[in-house]
C-alpha positions in Angstrom: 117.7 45.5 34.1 114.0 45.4 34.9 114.4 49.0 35.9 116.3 50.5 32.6 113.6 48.8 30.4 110.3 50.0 32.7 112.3 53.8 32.3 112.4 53.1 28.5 109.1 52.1 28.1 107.9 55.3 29.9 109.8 57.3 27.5 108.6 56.3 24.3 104.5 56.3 26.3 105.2 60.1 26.6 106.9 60.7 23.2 103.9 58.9 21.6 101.2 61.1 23.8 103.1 63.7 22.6 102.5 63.1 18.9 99.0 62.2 18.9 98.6 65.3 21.4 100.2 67.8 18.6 98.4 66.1 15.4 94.9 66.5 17.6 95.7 70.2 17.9 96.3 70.1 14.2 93.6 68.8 13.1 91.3 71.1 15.2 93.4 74.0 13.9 92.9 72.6 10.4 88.9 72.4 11.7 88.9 76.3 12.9 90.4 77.5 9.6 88.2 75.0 7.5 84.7 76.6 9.3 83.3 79.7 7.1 83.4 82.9 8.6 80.1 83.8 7.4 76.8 81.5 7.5 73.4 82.2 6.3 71.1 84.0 8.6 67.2 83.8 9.2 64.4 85.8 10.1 64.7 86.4 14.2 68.6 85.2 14.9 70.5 87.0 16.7 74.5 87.4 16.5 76.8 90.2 16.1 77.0 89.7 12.1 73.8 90.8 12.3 74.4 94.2 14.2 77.7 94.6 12.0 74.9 94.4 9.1 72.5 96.5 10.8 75.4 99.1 11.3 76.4 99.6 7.6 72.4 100.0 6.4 72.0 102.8 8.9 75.0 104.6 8.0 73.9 103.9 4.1 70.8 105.1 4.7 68.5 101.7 4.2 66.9 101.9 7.7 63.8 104.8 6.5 62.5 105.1 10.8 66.1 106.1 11.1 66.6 103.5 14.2 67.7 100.2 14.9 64.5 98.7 16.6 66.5 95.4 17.6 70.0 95.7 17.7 71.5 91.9 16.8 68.5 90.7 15.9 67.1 89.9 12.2 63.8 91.6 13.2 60.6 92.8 10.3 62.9 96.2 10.0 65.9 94.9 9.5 64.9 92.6 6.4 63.0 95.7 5.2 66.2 97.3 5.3 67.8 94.3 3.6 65.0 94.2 0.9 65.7 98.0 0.1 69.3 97.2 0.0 68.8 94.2 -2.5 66.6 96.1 -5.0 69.2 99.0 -5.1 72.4 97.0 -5.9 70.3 93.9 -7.9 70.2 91.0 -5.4 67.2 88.7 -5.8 65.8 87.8 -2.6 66.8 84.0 -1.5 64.4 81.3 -2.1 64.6 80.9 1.9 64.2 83.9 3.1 67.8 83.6 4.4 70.9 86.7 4.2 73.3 84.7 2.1 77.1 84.8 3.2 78.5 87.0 0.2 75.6 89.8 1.6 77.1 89.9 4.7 80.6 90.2 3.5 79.9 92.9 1.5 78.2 94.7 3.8 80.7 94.2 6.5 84.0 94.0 4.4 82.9 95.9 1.3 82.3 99.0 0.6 78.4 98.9 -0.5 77.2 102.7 -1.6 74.9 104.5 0.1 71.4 104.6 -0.5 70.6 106.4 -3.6 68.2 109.5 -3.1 64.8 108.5 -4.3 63.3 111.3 -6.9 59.8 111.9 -6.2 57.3 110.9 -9.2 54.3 112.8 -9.9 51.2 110.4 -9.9 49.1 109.9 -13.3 45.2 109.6 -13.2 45.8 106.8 -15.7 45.0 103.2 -14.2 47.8 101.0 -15.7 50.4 104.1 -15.2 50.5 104.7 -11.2 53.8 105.2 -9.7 54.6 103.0 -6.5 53.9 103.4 -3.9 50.4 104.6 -5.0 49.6 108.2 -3.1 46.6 107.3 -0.9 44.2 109.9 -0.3 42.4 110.0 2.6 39.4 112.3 3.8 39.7 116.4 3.4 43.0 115.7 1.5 43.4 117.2 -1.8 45.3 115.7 -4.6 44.5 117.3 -7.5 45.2 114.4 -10.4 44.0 111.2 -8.1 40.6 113.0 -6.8 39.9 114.5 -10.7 39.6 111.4 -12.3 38.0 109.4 -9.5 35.3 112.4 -9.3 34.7 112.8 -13.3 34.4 108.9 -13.5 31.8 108.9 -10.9 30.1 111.8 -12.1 30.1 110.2 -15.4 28.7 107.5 -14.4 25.8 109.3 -12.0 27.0 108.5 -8.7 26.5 112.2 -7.4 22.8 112.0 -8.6 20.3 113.4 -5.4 23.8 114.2 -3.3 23.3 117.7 -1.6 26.3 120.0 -1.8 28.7 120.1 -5.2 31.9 118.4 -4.8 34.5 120.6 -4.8 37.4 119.4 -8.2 40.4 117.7 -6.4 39.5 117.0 -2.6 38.2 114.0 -0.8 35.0 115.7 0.4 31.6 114.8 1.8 30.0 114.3 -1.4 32.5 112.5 -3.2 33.0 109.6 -0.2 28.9 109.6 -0.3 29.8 108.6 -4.4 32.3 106.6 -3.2 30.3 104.6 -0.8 27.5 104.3 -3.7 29.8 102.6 -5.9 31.3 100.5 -3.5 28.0 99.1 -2.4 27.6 98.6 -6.3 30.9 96.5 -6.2 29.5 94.7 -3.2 32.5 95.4 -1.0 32.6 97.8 1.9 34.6 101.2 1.9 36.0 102.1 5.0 36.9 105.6 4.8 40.0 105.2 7.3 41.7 103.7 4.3 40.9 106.4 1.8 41.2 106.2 -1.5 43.9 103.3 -2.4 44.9 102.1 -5.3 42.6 99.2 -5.6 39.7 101.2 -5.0 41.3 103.8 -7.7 41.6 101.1 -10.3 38.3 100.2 -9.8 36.3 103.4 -10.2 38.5 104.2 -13.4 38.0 101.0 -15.2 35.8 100.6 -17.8 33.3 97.9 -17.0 32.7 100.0 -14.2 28.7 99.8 -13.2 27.1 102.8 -13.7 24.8 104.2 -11.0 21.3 102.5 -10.6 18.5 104.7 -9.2 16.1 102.9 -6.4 12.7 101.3 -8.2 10.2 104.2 -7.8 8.5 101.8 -5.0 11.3 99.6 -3.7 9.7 98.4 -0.6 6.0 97.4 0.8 7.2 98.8 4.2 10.1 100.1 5.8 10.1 99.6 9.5 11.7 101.9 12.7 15.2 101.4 13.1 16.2 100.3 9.2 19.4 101.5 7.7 19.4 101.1 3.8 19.9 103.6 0.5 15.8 103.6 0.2 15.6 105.6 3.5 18.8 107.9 2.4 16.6 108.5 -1.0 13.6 109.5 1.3 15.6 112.0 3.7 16.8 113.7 0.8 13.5 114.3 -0.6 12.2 115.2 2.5 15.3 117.5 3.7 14.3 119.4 -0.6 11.0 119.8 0.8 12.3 121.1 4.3 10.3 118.8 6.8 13.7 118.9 9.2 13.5 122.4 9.8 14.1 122.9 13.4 13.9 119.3 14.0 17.8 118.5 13.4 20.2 116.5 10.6 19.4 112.8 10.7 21.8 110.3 10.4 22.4 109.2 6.9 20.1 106.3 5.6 19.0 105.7 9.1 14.8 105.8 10.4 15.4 107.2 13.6 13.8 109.3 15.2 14.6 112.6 13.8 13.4 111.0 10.0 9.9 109.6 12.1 9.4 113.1 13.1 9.6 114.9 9.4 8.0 111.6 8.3 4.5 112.4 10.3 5.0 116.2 9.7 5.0 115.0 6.0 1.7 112.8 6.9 -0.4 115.2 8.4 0.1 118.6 6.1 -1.1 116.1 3.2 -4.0 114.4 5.4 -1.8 111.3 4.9 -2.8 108.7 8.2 0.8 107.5 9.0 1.3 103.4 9.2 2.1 102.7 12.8 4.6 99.8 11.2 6.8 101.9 9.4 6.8 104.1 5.8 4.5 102.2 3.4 3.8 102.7 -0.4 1.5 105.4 0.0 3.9 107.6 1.9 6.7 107.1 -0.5 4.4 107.4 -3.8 3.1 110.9 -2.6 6.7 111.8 -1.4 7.9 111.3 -4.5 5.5 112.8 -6.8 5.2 116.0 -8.3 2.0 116.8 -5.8 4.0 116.6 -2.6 3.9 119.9 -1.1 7.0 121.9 1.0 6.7 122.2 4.7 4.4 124.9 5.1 4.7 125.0 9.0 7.1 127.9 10.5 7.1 126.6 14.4 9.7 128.7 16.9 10.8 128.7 19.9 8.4 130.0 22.7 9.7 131.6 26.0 8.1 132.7 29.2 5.4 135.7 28.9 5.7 135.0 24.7 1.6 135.4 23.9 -0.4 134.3 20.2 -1.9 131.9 18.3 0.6 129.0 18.2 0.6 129.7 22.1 -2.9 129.3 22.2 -2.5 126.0 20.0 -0.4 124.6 22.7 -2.5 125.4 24.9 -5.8 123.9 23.7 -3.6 120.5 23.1 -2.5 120.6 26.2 -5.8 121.1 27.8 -7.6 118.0 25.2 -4.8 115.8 26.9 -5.6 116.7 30.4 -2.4 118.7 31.5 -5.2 121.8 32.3 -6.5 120.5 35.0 -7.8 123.6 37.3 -5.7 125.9 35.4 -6.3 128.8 32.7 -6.0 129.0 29.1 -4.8 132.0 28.4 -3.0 132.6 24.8 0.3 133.7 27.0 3.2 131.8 28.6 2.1 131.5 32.4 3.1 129.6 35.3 0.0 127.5 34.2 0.8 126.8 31.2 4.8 126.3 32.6 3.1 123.7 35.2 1.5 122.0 32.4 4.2 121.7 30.2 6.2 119.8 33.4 3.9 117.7 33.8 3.7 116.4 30.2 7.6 116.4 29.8 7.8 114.0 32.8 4.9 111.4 31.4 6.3 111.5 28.1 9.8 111.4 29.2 11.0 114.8 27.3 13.6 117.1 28.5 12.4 120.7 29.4 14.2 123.3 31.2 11.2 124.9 32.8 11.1 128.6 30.9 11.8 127.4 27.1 9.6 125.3 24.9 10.9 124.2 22.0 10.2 123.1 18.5 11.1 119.6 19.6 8.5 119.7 22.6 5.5 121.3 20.3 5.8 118.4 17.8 5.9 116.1 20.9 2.9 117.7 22.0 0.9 118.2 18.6 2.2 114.6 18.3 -0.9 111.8 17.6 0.8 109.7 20.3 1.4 111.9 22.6 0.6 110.9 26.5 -2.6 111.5 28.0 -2.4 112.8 31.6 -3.0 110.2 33.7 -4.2 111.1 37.7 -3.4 107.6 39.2 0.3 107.5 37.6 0.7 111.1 39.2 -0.9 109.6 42.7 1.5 106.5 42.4 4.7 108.4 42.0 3.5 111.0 44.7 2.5 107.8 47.3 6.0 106.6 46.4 7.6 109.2 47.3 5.9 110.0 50.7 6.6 106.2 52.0 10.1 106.8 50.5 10.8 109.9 52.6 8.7 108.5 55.6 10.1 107.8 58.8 10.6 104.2 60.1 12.3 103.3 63.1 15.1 100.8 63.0 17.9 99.2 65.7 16.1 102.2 68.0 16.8 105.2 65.4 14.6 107.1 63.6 15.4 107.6 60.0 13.5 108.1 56.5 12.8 105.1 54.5 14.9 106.2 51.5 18.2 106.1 53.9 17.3 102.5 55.3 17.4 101.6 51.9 20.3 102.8 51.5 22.5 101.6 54.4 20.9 98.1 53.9 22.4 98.3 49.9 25.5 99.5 51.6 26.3 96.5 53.7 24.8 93.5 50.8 27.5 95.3 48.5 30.0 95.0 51.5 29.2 91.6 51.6 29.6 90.6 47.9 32.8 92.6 48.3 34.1 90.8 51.3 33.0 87.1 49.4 34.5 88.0 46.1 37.5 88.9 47.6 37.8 85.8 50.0 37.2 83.5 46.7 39.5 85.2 44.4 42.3 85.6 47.3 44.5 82.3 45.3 44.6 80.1 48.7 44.0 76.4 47.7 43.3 73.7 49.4 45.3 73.3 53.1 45.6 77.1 53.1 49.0 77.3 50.2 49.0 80.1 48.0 48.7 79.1 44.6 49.7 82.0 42.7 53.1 81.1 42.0 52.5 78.1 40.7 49.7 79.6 38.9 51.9 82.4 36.8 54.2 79.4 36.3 51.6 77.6 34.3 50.4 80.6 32.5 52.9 80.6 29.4 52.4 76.8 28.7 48.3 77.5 28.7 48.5 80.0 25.8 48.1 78.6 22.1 50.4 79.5 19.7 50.3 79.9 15.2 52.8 78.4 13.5 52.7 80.7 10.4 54.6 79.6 6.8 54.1 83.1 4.9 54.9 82.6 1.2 55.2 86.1 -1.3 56.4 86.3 -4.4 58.2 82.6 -4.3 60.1 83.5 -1.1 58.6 81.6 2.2 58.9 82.3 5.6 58.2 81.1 8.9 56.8 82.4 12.1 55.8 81.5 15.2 53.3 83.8 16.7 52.2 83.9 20.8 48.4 84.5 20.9 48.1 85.7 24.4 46.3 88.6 22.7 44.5 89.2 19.3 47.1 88.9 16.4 46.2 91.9 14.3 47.1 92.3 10.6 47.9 94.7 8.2 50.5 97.5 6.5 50.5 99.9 9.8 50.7 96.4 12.1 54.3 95.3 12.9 52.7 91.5 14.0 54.2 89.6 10.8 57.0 90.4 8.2 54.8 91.4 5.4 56.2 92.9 2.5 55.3 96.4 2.5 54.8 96.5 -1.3 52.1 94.5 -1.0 49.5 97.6 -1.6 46.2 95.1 -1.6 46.9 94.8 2.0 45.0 97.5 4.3 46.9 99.7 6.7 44.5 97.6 9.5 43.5 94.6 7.6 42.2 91.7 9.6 42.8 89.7 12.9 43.3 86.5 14.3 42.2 85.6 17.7 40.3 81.7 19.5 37.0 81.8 20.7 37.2 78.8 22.7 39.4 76.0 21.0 38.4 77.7 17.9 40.7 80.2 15.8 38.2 83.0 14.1 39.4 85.6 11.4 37.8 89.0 11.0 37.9 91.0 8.1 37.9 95.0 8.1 39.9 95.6 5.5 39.2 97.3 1.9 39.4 94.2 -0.5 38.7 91.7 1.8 40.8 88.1 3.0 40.5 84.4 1.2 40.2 81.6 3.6 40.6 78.4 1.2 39.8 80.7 -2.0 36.5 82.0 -0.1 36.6 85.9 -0.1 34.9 87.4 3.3 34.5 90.9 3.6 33.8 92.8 6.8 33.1 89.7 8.7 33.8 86.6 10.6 35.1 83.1 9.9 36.8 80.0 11.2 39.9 79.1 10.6 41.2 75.1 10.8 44.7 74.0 10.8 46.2 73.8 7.6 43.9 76.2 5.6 45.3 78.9 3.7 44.6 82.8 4.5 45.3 85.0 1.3 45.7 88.6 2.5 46.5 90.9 -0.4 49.3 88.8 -2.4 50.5 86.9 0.9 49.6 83.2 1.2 49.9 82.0 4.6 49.6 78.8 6.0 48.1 78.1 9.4 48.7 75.3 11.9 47.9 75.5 15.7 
């Protein structure tokens, strides 16, 4: 009896295991077919959707490099690719930043068309009537409607006044980026002639308010000292260049007092019996420069050769001698071994190059120079004594050898040495003689800092994280962060981020500049805290670290 109702009780155990069994499956079933097929996707995930996704923009002609960068993956191209897409078939981007589930469908299951052929617009010189994307010109490119109207507006408003060379209509030329930087420095914000001219920069030189083109005060300075880069000295080299004191001395660099503007400067000085300030170009200088008295560079110098005889030989010569390079040697009026000797020996005081059968134009000013070096007999005697105990014989570990190779060998064997330390110090042993590298590349990922980036444009947001192992760099041509590239305030190389220490700096190179907290910085440095807000171009982004 026992026996009948133990079977029967195992019976209905297995019938009931066998019901809940079946209605678990069920309801797991009734799970799988409840799920969505599709789920929104976000910036960086990667899944098969996504290369289904990536598949049908190719083939409908969304992806403009033509390749698939990061196949699966939601990457900057991809959502480029998604953001062409949208604007061609009227999607507005998600609040999130996230591909919504019907996009996906309809780009896998659909049947989206293809990209529609973009018809090419024909930019206006008008401000508020450019086509997008803007047609950047850069420098010796010629568009004929952009360059026009930036170069009347600037003529107009005297920007080309005391440029040398005419502009030529329609081409980003010399002239027209020297008007360009003018009005730039104007606007108080750098031009950086990598970047052309953009449409910022466009709108800015067509407006109306524009400034117009202030000349320098007829005696802008007290002084201008060696070395100073300004628009005073560019005014002053192109007066002097009218009146043709470079001849034969070379082009200076523009704006800068170096030493090819010192030289015209003095030639300038003595043919008007000007004494030159030792401290720089004073008032006097610039006055007489500048007036109606100042008189063209009368003085024709050439190039003398060996055996070449006259009277600006003879000049030389008797300035040479006054200096005391003539030492036991002849004067006379030709291009001699003496007067070769001579001229050696002055090169090597004064520290000028000469090639031993050619005296230049650069050489006779040197020469004719006020502060030219006199010969001196005890610096000659010093180099000479050096170089006798240098080649001298000294005997050393029972060999006889010249001073100059002791020297060296002893060099030789202290750099082996360094060498040999360096190496030893830098070889990663630790303590008790383990090798520390491993351990050492293990740690390196968890000592680098990291951004954490919320980007926000146009009401969409986004976030990124962002490795700063190296300098995170910034801009339209940079593929660091997914910027919107129809954001045209934003530089092809805008700015970067990188720590100096604990500290996160920003730099700015770019055309209009980057807001930290509402402050604008152009062209320069500044720290960045967590939690402040970097505006670049129409991008707010949010930094924590």
């Amino acid at each position: 009896m026992k026996k009948t109702v133990s079977v029967w009780f195992l019976i209905i155990a297995m019938l009931m295991t066998a019901v809940l069994s079946s209605g678990t499956v069920l309801a797991e079933e009734e799970k799988k077919t409840e799920e969505p097929k599709y789920k929104t996707i976000y910036y960086t995930e990667q899944s098969e959707t996504v290369f289904q996704m990536q598949k049908t923009l190719k083939q409908l002609g969304y992806f403009e490099e033509g390749e698939i960068f990061s196949p699966g993956t939601l990457d900057e191209v991809t959502i480029y690719a998604l953001q062409r897409f949208y604007a061609d078939n009227q999607y507005g981007w998600a609040q999130d930043g996230g591909v919504a589930p019907e996009i996906q469908e309809f780009l896998i299951e659909g049947s989206p068309a293809p990209r529609p052929t973009p018809v090419p617009e024909t930019p206006s010189p008008t401000p508020d009537n450019q086509p997008t994307p803007f047609p950047e010109v850069h420098s010796g490119e010629r568009n004929d409607e952009v360059m026009s109207a930036v170069q009347i507006a600037l003529f107009n408003k005297g920007y080309y006044e005391g440029i040398p060379n005419n502009y030529v209509l329609g081409y980003l030329d010399e002239p027209t980026e020297e008007a360009i930087k003018r009005f730039c420095e104007a606007m108080h914000f750098s031009y950086n002639s990598a970047d052309g001219v953009t449409l910022p920069l466009f709108n800015s030189i067509l407006a109306e308010n524009a400034p117009v083109y202030a000349t320098p005060s007829p005696t802008p300075f007290s002084i201008i000292p060696y070395a100073t880069v300004s628009e005073e000295v560019r005014t002053i080299q192109n007066r002097l260049k009218e009146l043709d004191y470079f001849r034969d001395i070379g082009e200076p660099p523009a704006g800068e007092y170096e030493e090819i503007t010192q030289k015209a400067v003095r030639r300038f000085c003595e043919v008007h019996k000007i004494t030159p300030n030792k401290n720089g170009m004073d008032v006097a200088f610039y006055e007489r420069l500048m007036s109606e008295k100042a008189l063209a560079n009368p003085v024709d110098r050439r190039e003398m050769h060996l055996k070449d005889q006259g009277d600006d030989v003879q000049e030389v010569q008797d300035r040479l001698f006054n200096l005391g390079y003539y030492k036991d040697r002849q004067r006379t009026g030709v291009y001699d071994e003496d007067m070769d000797a001579a001229l050696a020996a002055f090169s090597k005081a004064n520290r000028i190059e000469y090639d031993g059968e050619t005296l230049t134009v650069a050489l006779q000013d040197a020469i004719l120079d006020e502060q030219a070096l006199e010969y001196s007999e005890e610096a000659e005697n010093t180099e000479k004594n050096l170089a006798e105990k240098l080649t001298g014989a000294v005997h050393f570990m029972g060999i006889d050898m010249p001073l100059y190779v002791l020297i060296l060998v002893i060099v030789v064997i202290l750099a082996a040495l360094v060498f040999l330390i360096i190496r030893v110090f830098s070889s990663g042993k630790g303590d008790g003689g383990q090798d520390t590298s491993a351990s050492d590349s293990s740690k390196l990922s968890d000592s680098g800092k990291q951004l954490s980036l919320d980007i926000r444009y146009q009401g969409a947001s986004r976030h990124v994280t962002v490795n700063m192992d190296t300098p995170l760099r910034i801009g339209r041509n940079e593929q660091t962060l997914p910027l919107n590239p129809g954001d045209s305030d934003i530089s092809r190389q805008h700015c970067q981020m990188f720590f100096r220490g604990d500290t996160l700096m920003l730099e700015d190179y770019s055309t209009n500049g980057t807001e930290v907290n509402q402050q604008s910085y152009h062209n320069g440095e500044c720290a960045v805290h967590s939690g402040d807000t970097v505006k670049i171009g129409n991008h707010e982004i949010t930094v924590r670290y």
